[in-house]
C-alpha positions in Angstrom: -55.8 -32.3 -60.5 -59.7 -31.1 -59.6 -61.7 -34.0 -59.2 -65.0 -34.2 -60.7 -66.9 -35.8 -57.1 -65.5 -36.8 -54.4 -64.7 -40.2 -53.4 -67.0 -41.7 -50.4 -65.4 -43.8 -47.9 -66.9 -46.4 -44.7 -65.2 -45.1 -41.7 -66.9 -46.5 -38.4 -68.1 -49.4 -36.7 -69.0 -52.5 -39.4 -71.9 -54.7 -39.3 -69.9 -57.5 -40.2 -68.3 -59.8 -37.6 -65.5 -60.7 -40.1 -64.3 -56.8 -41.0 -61.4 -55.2 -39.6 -62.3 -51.7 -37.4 -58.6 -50.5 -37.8 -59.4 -49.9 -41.6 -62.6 -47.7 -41.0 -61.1 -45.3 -37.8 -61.4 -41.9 -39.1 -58.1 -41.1 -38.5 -56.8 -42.7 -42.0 -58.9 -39.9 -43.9 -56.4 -37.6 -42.7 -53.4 -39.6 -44.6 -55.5 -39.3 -48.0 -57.0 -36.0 -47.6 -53.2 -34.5 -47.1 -51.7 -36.2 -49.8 -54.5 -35.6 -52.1 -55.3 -31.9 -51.2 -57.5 -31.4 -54.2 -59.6 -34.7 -53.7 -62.9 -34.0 -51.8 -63.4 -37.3 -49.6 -67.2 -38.2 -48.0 -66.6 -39.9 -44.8 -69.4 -42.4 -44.2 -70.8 -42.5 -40.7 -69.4 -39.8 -39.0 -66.8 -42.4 -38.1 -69.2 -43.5 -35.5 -68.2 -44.3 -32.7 -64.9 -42.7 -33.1 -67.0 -39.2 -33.8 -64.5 -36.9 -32.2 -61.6 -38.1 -34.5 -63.9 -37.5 -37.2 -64.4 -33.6 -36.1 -60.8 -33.1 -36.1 -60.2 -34.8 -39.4 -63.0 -32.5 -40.3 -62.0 -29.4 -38.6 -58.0 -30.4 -40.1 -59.0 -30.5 -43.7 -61.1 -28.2 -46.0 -61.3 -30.9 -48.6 -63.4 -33.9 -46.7 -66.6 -34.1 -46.1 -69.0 -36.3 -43.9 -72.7 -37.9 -44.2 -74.4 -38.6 -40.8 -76.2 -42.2 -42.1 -75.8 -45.4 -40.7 -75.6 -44.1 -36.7 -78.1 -46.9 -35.6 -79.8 -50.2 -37.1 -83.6 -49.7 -36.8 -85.4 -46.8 -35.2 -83.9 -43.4 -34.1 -86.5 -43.4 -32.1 -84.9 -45.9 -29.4 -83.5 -44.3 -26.4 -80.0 -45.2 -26.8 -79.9 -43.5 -30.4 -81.2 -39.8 -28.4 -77.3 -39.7 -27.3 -76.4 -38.7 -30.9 -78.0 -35.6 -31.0 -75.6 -34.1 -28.3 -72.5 -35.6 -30.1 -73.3 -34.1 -33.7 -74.5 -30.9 -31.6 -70.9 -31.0 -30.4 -69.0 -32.1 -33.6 -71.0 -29.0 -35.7 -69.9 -26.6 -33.1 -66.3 -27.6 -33.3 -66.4 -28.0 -37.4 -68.3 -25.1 -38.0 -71.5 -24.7 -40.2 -72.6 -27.4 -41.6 -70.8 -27.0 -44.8 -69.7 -30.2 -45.2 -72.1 -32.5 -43.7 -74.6 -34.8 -46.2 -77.4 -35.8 -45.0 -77.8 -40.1 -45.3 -80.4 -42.3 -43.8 -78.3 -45.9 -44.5 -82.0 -46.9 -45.3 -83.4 -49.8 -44.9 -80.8 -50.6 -42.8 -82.1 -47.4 -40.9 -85.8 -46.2 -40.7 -86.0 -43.0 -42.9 -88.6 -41.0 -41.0 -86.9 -41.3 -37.6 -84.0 -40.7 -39.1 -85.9 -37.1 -40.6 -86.9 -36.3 -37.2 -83.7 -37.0 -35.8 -82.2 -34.2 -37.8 -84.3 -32.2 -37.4 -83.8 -32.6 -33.3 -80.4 -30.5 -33.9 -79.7 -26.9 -33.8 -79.3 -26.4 -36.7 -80.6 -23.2 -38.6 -82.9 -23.4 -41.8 -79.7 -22.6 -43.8 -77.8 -25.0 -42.1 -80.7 -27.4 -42.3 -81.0 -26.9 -46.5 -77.1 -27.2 -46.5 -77.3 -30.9 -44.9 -80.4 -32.2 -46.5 -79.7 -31.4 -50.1 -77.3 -28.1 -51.5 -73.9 -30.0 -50.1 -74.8 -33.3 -52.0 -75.9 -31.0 -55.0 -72.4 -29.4 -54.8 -70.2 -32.5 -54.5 -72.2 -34.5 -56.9 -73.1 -32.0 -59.5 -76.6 -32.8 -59.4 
C-alpha cells in the first residue's frame, strides 16, 4: 500500500521534563520503517543527540526521511550550537546526498535566520542545498 505522505515522527531529546527519551531514540524508526516498507517516515530532529543512530537508520532504509529543526532553543548563533555543523557534515557523508533531508527551523522555538545561515555553513552543493530547503518537502508532501 503506497502512502499518499509520509508520516512525521519526534525522535530526540524532549523539552519536557515529564516525557520519556526511550520513546524518541532513533533507533525505533527502524522497527516501523521495516515493517512498513512502503511508508515514507520524517524523523524529527535528526534524533538529536543520538545523531549517529539516526545516519544509520537513514543509511538502513530507503523509505525514511529526516528534517534538521529543533537542534537548539534560541540562536544558532551560540557557540555551542557551531558543533552541529560537523555532525550533519558527517551524517550527509555517510547517508549520501541530501535526498532525504527537509529542511525545519522548529521556529519560534528556534530563531529562523540563524537557523538559514546555519545551513548554509554546510557543504552542501546548490543542488543539494535546493534538495533540503524545498524539492524534498515538495516530493513528500505533494505540494
Amino acid at each position: 500500500m503506497e502512502y499518499e505522505v509520509p508520516v512525521m515522527i519526534h525522535t530526540g531529546d524532549a523539552y519536557s521534563t515529564t516525557a520519556k527519551l526511550r520513546y524518541a531514540h532513533p533507533l525505533n524508526i527502524d522497527d516501523i520503517a521495516v515493517d512498513n516498507p512502503d511508508l515514507r517516515i520524517v524523523m524529527c530532529h535528526l534524533g538529536n543527540p543520538w545523531i549517529t543512530d539516526c545516519q544509520e537508520v537513514l543509511y538502513k532504509n530507503s523509505n525514511v526521511y529526516s528534517d534538521i529543526s529543533g537542534l537548539v532553543v534560541g540562536d544558532f548563533r551560540l557557540p555551542t550550537a557551531t558543533r552541529y555543523v560537523s555532525k550533519i557534515n558527517e551524517l550527509l557523508n555517510y547517508v549520501g546526498k541530501p535526498h532525504r533531508f527537509l529542511y525545519g527551523s522548529d521556529w519560534p522555538i528556534s530563531n529562523m535566520g540563524s537557523y538559514l545561515t546555519f545551513v548554509r555553513k554546510l557543504e552542501l552543493d546548490e543542488d543539494s542545498y535546493d534538495l533540503m530547503m524545498s524539492r524534498n518537502t515538495k516530493y513528500n508532501f505533494k505540494l
